[in-house]
FIPA-155735 format. One record per residue (C-alpha): residue number from 0; residue in three letters; x, y, z. Coordinates in steps of 0.1 Angstrom, whole numbers, always signed. Example, Ala and Ser with C-alpha at 12.3 -4.5 7.8 and 13.67 -1.06 7.14 Angstrom:
residues 2
> resi, resn, c1, c2, c3
> 0, ALA, +123, -45, +78
> 1, SER, +137, -11, +71
end
This chain:
residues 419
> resi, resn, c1, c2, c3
> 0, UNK, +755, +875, +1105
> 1, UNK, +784, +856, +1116
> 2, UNK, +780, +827, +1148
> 3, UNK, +802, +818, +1173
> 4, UNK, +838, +816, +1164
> 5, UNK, +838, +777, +1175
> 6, UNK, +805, +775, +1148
> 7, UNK, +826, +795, +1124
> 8, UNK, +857, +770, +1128
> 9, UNK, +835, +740, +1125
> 10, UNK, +820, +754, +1091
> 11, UNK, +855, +761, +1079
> 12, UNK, +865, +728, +1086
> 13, UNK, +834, +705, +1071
> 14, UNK, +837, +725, +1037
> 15, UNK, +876, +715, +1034
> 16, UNK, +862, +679, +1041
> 17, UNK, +845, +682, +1014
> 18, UNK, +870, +677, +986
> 19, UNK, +909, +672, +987
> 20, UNK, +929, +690, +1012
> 21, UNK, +947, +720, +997
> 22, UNK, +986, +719, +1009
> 23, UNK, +998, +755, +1017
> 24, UNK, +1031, +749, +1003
> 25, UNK, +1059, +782, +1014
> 26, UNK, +1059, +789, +975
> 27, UNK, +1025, +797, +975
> 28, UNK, +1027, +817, +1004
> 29, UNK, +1050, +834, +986
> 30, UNK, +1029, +836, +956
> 31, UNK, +1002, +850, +981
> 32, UNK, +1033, +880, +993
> 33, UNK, +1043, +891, +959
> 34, UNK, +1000, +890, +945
> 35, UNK, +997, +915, +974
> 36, UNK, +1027, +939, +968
> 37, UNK, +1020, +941, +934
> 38, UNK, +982, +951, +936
> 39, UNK, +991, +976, +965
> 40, UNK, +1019, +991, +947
> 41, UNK, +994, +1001, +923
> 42, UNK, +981, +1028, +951
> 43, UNK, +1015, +1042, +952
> 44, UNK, +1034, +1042, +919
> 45, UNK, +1017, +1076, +911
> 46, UNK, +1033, +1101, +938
> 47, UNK, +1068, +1101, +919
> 48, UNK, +1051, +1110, +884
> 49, UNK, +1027, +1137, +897
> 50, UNK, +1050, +1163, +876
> 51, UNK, +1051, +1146, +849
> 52, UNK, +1017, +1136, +847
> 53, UNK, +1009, +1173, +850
> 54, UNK, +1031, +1183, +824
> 55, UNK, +1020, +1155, +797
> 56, UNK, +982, +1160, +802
> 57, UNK, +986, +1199, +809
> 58, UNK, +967, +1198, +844
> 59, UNK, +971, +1222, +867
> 60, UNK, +989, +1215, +902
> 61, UNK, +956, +1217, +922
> 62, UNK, +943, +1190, +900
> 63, UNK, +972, +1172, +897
> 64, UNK, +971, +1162, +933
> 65, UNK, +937, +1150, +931
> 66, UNK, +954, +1117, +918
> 67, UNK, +967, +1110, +948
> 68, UNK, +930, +1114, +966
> 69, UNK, +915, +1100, +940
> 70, UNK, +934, +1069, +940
> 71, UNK, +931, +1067, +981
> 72, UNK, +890, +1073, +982
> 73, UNK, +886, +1044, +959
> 74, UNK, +910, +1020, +980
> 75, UNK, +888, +1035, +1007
> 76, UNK, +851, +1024, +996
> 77, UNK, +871, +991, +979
> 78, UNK, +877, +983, +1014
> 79, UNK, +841, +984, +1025
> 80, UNK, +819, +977, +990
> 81, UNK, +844, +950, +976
> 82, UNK, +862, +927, +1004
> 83, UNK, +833, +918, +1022
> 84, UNK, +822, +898, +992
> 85, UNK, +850, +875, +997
> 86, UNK, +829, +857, +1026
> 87, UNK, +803, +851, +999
> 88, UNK, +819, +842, +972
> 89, UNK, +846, +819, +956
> 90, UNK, +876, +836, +969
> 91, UNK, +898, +822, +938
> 92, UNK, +870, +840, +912
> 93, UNK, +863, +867, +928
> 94, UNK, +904, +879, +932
> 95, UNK, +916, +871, +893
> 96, UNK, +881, +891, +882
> 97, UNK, +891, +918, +901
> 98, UNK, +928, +918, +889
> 99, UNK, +916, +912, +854
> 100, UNK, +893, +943, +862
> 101, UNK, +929, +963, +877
> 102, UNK, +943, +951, +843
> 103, UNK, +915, +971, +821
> 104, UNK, +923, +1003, +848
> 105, UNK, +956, +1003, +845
> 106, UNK, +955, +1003, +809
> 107, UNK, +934, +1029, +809
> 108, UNK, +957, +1053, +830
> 109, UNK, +984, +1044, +808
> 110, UNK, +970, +1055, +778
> 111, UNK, +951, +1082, +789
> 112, UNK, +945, +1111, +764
> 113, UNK, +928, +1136, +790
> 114, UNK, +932, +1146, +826
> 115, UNK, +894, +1135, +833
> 116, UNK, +905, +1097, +818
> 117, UNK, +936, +1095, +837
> 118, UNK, +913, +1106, +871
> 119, UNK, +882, +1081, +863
> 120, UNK, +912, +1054, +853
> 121, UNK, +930, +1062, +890
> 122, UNK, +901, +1060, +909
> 123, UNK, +891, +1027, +896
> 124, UNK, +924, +1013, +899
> 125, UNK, +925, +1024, +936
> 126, UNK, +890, +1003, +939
> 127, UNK, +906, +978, +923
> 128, UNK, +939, +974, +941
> 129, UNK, +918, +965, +976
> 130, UNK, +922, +928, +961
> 131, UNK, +950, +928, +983
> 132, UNK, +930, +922, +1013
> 133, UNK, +910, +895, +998
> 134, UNK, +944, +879, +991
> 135, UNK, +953, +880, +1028
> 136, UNK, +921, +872, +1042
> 137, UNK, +922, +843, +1016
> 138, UNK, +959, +830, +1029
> 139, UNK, +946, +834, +1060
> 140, UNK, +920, +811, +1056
> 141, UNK, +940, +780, +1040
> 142, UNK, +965, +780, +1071
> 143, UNK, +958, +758, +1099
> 144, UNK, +950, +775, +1129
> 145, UNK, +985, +772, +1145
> 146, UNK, +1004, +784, +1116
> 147, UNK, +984, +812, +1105
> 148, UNK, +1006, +840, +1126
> 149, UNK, +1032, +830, +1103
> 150, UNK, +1016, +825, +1069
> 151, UNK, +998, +864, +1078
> 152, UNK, +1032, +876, +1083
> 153, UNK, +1046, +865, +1052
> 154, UNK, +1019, +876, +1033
> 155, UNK, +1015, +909, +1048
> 156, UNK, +1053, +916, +1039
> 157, UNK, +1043, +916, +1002
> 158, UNK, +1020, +942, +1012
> 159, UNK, +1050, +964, +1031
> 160, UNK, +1072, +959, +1004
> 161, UNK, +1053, +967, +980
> 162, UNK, +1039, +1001, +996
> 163, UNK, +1076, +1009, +1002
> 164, UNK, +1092, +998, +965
> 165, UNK, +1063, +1014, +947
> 166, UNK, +1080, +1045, +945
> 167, UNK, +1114, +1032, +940
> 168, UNK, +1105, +1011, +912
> 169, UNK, +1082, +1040, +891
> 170, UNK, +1105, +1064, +892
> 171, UNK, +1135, +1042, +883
> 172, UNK, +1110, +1025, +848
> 173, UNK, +1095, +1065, +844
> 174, UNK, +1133, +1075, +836
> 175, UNK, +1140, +1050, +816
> 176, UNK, +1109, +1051, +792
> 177, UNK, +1082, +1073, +805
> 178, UNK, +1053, +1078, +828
> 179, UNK, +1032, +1056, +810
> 180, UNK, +1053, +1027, +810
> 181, UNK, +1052, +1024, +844
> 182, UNK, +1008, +1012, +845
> 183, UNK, +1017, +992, +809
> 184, UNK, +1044, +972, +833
> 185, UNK, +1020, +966, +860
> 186, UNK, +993, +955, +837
> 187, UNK, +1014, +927, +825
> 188, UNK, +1025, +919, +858
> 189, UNK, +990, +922, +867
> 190, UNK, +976, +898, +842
> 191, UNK, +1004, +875, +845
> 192, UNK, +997, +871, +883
> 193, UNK, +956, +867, +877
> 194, UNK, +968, +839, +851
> 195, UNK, +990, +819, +882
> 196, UNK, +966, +824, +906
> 197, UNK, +936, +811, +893
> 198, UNK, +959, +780, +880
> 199, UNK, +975, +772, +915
> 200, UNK, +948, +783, +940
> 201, UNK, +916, +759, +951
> 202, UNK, +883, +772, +943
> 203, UNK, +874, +783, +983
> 204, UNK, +841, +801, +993
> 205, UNK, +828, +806, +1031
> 206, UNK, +798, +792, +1041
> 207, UNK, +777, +818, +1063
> 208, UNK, +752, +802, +1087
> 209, UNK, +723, +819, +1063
> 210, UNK, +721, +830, +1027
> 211, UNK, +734, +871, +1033
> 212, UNK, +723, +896, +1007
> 213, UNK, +745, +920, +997
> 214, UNK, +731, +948, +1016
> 215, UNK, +731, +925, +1050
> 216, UNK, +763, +916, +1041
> 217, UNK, +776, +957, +1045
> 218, UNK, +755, +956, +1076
> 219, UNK, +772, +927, +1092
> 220, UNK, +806, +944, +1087
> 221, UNK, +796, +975, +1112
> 222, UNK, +774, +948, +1135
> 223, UNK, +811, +927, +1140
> 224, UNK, +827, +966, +1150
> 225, UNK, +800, +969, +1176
> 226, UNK, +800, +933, +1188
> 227, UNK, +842, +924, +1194
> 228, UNK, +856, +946, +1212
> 229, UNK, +888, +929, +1203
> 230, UNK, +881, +941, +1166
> 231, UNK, +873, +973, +1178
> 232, UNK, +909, +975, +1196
> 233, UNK, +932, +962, +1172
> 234, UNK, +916, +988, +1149
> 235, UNK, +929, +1014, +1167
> 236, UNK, +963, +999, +1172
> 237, UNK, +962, +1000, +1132
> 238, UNK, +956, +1040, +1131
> 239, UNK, +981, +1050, +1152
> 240, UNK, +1008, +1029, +1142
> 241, UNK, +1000, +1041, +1101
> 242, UNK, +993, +1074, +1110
> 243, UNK, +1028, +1072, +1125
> 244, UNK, +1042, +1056, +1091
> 245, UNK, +1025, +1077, +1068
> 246, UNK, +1040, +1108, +1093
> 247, UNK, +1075, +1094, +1084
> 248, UNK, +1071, +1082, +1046
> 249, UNK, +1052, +1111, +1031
> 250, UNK, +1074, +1135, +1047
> 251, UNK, +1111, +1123, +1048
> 252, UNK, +1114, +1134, +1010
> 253, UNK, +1115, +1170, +1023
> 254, UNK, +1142, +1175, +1040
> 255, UNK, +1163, +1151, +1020
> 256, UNK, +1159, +1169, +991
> 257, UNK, +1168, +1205, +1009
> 258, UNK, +1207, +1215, +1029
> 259, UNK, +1231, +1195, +1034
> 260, UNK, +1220, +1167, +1016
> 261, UNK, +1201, +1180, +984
> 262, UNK, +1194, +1141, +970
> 263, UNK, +1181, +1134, +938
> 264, UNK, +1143, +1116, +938
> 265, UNK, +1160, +1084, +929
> 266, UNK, +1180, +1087, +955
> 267, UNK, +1150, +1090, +983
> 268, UNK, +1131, +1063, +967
> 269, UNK, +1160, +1043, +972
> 270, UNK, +1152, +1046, +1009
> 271, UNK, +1127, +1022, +1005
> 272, UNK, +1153, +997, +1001
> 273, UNK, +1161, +1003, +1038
> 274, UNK, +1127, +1002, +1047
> 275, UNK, +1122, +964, +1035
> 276, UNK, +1145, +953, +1055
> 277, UNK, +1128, +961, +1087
> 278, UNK, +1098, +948, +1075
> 279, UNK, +1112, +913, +1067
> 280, UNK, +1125, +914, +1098
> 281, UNK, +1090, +919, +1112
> 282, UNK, +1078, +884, +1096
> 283, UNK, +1090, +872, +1134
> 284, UNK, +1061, +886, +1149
> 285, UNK, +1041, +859, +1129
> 286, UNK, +1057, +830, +1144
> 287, UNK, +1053, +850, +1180
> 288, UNK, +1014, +847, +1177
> 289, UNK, +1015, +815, +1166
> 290, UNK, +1034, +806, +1202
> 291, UNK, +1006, +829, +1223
> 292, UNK, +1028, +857, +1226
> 293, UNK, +1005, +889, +1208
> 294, UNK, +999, +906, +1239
> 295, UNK, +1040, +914, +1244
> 296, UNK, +1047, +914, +1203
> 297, UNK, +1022, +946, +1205
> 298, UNK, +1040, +963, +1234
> 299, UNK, +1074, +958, +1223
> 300, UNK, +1069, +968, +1189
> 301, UNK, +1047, +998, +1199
> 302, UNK, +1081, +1007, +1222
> 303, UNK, +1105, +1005, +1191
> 304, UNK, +1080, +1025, +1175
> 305, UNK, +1081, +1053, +1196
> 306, UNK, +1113, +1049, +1205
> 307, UNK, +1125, +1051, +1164
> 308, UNK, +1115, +1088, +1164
> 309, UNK, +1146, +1097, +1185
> 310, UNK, +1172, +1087, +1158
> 311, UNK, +1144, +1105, +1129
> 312, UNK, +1152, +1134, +1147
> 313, UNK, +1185, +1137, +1137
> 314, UNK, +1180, +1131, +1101
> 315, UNK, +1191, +1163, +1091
> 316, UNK, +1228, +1152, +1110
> 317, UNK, +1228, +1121, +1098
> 318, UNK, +1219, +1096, +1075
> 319, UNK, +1228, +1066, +1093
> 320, UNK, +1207, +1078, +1121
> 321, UNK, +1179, +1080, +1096
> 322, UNK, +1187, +1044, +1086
> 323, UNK, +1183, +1031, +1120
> 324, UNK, +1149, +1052, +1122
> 325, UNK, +1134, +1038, +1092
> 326, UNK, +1147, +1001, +1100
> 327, UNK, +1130, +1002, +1138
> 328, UNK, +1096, +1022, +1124
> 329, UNK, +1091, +996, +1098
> 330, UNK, +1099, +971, +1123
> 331, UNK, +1075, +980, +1146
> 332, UNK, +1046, +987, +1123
> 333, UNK, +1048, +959, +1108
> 334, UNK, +1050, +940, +1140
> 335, UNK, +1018, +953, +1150
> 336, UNK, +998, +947, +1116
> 337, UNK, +1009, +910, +1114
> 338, UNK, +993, +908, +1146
> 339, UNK, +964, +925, +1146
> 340, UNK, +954, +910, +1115
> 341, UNK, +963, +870, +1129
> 342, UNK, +940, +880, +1162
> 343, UNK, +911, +896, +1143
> 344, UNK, +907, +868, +1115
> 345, UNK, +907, +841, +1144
> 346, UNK, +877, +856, +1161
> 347, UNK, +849, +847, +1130
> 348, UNK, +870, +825, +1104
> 349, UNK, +838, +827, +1081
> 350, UNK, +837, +863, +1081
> 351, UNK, +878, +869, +1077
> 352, UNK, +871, +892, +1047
> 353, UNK, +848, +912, +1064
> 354, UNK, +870, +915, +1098
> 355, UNK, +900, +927, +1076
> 356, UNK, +879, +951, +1051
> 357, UNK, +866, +972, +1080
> 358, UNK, +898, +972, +1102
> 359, UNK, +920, +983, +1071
> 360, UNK, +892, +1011, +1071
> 361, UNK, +912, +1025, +1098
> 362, UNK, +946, +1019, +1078
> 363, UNK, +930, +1043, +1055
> 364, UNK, +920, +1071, +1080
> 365, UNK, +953, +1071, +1099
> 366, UNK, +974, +1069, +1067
> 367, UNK, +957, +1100, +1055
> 368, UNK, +956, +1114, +1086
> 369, UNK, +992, +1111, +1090
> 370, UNK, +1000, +1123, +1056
> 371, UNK, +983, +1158, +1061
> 372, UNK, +992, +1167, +1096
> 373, UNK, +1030, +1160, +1083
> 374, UNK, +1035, +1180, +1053
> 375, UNK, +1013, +1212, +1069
> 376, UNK, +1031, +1203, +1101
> 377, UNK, +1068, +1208, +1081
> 378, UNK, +1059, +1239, +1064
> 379, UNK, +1050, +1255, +1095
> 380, UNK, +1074, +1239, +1120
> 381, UNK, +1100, +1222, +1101
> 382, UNK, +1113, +1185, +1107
> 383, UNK, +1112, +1182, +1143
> 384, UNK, +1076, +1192, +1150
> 385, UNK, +1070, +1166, +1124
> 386, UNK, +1090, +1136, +1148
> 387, UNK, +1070, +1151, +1177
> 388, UNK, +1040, +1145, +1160
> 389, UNK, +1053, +1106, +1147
> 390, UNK, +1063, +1103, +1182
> 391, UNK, +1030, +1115, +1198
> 392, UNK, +1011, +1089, +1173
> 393, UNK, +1036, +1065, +1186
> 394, UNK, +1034, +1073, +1225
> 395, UNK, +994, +1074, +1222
> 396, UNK, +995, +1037, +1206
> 397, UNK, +1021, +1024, +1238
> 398, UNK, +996, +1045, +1260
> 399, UNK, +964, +1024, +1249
> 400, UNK, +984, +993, +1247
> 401, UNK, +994, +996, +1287
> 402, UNK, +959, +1010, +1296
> 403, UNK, +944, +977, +1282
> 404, UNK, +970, +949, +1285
> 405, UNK, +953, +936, +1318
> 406, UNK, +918, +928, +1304
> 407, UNK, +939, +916, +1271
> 408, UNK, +963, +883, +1278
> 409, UNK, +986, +862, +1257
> 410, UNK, +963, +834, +1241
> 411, UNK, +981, +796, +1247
> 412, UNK, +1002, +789, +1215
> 413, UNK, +980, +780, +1180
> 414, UNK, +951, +801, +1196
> 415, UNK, +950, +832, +1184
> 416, UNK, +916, +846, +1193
> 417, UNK, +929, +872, +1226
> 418, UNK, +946, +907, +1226
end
C-alpha cells in the first residue's frame, strides 16, 4: 500500500539520486502531449466510419454500434487492470510494449475480414489506448513538484486534442482512401512514437515501500478511494464536468446536420477545430496550481461551464453562438481535469498511476453517462432539453464545488496536495 505522501516524495527523490538527473526539456513535454493524443484518438477515430464499417463487413446497425462499446469497455478495464502497473514497473517499458501491442490491434482492425475480427481488434485497441494515462502519470512524475501544474496541463492538452481531432482527422483520411486507411495511419504513427519514446525517455520505475503483487496492487487502487477524501472529490469533479462534455460532443452532430443548417460530416468534425482552441487555452490552469490557486481555477472554470450552456442553446440561431459555447465548455473542462489531476498525483507520488487509473474510472462513467442521456434526451425533447441536461451536469459540479470549498483551501504555491 502506499505511505505517507512525505515517505512517497522522499522515495521519489533517492531513486532519481540514483543515476543522472533527467532534464524535462518543453520538447519532451511536448513529445509527452502529442504520445497522448495519438493513443486517445484511437478510442475515437471509429464513430465517423460506423456506416461504412457496416457497409464493408455487412453488419447489421445493432452490431454496428457495438464498436463504439466495445472500444469504451476495454478503455474501461485498461484503466483499472493496466495503469496501475505503471507503479511497478519501468514506466519507459511498460508504455512502448503497450503501444507496440496498440500497433498489432490496430492492424488488426484495419485489415479485418469479418465483423467478429474487427470487434475482438476494437476491443483490444480500446485496452490498449489507456497508455495514455501511463503517459501522464509518467510526465507527471519527472516534473519537480512546483512545475508539475504546468507540465499536467500541457500534457493533458494532447489528450483534449486528440479526443476532439479524432473525428476530424478519420473522416477527412476515410474520404480520401478508405476506412481502413485510417487504423494503417495510426499504426505507423503509433510505432513511430513507441520508437522516440523508448529513445528519449529514462528508464523510471516507482519504488513501493513493499514488494506489491499484482492482485494487492488492484486492491490498493480501491484502498487509496476509501482513504483520500481529496481523491474521492476530485473524482467527482471529473464526472460531472465529462458527463457535461460528452452531453455537448456526442450530441451537437444532430442538429447541425438537420434545418437551417444541414452541414456535411466534414463540416461538423471541423468543429473540433474550435474546440482546441479552448483547450489550449486551458493550459493556464496548470501554471494556476503551480501558484496555490486550485481551489478558485475549479470554481471559476465550473462557472464558465455552466455558464457555456446559455450560448449552446441557441445553436440552432446561430453558429457563432455555438462557437462561443464550445470555446468556454472546453475551457472549462479542461480547466478542471488539469487540476484535478496536478492535486491527486501530489497526494502519493509513488502511486501516481494508480491515483489517475481509478479517477479516470469516473471519466469513463460520466462520458458514457453523458452520451446516453443526450441522444435519448434529443429524440424525445429535442436540443434544448439536451442544454438543460449539460447545464444541470454543469450546475450540480458548481453546487458541490461551493458546498465544499470551506474544508478545501488554496495550497501555498509548488504544493499541490489540497482541494
Amino acid at each position: 500500500m502506499p505511505g505517507s505522501s512525505e515517505a512517497g516524495t522522499r522515495r521519489t527523490e533517492a531513486r532519481r539520486e540514483e543515476g543522472p538527473a533527467f532534464v524535462l526539456s518543453r520538447g519532451v513535454v511536448v513529445l509527452f502531449a502529442v504520445a497522448c493524443g495519438a493513443a486517445v484518438a484511437n478510442v475515437y477515430f471509429s464513430q465517423p466510419l460506423l456506416v461504412t464499417m457496416g457497409h464493408d463487413l455487412a453488419m447489421s446497425p445493432a452490431l454496428i454500434g457495438s464498436v463504439v462499446t466495445l472500444t469504451h469497455v476495454g478503455y474501461g478495464l485498461g484503466l483499472f487492470f493496466l495503469v496501475p502497473l505503471g507503479d511497478v514497473a519501468d514506466r519507459r517499458r511498460l508504455i512502448v510494449a503497450q503501444l507496440l501491442l496498440l500497433v498489432v490491434a490496430l492492424t488488426v482492425v484495419a485489415t479485418a475480414p469479418t465483423a467478429a475480427v474487427l470487434l475482438a481488434g476494437m476491443a483490444a485497441t480500446g485496452l490498449l489506448a489507456v497508455v495514455t494515462q501511463m503517459l501522464v502519470a509518467f510526465a507527471a512524475s519527472l516534473a519537480p513538484p512546483a512545475g508539475r501544474g504546468r507540465v499536467v496541463g500541457l500534457v493533458t492538452s494532447g489528450v483534449v486534442i486528440g479526443i476532439l481531432l479524432a473525428r476530424t482527422a478519420s473522416g477527412v483520411l476515410a474520404d480520401l482512401a478508405g476506412w481502413r486507411s485510417v487504423y494503417l495511419a495510426s499504426a505507423s504513427l503509433t510505432a513511430l512514437l513507441a520508437l522516440v519514446l523508448y529513445r528519449v525517455l529514462p528508464s523510471h520505475r516507482e519504488a513501493p515501500p513493499a514488494p506489491l503483487r499484482y492482485g494487492q496492487l488492484l486492491r490498493s487502487t480501491l484502498t487509496l478511494f476509501a482513504r483520500e477524501p481529496l481523491l474521492r472529490l476530485r473524482a467527482l469533479f471529473c464526472l460531472l464536468v465529462f458527463a457535461a462534455f460528452s452531453t455537448l460532443w456526442s450530441s451537437v452532430a444532430l442538429p447541425l446536420s438537420e434545418a437551417p443548417y444541414f452541414l456535411p460530416h466534414s463540416a461538423i468534425g471541423a468543429l473540433g477545430l474550435v474546440g482546441v482552441a479552448g483547450a489550449l487555452a486551458a493550459t493556464v490552469a496548470g501554471r494556476l496550481n503551480d501558484r496555490g490557486l486550485s481551489r478558485r481555477t475549479t470554481g471559476i472554470a465550473l462557472a464558465l461551464l455552466t455558464a457555456s450552456w446559455l450560448p449552446l442553446a441557441f445553436t440552432r440561431h446561430s453558429l457563432w453562438a455555438l462557437f462561443a459555447g464550445v470555446i468556454l465548455l472546453d475551457l472549462a473542462v479542461q480547466a478542471v481535469h488539469v487540476t484535478n489531476q496536478t492535486l491527486i498525483y501530489a497526494l502519493h507520488p509513488d502511486a501516481g498511476s494508480r491515483l489517475i487509473g481509478g479517477y479516470m474510472v469516473f471519466y469513463s462513467i460520466g462520458s458514457a453517462t453523458g452520451a446516453i442521456a443526450a441522444t435519448s434526451l434529443y429524440t424525445a425533447a429535442g436540443w434544448g432539453a439536451v442544454c438543460a441536461l449539460g447545464a444541470g451536469f454543469s450546475g450540480l459540479g458548481l453546487a458541490l464545488w461551493a458546498f465544499t470549498r470551506d474544508g478545501t483551501p488554496d495550497p501555498g504555491p509548488g504544493i499541490t496536495g489540497s482541494a
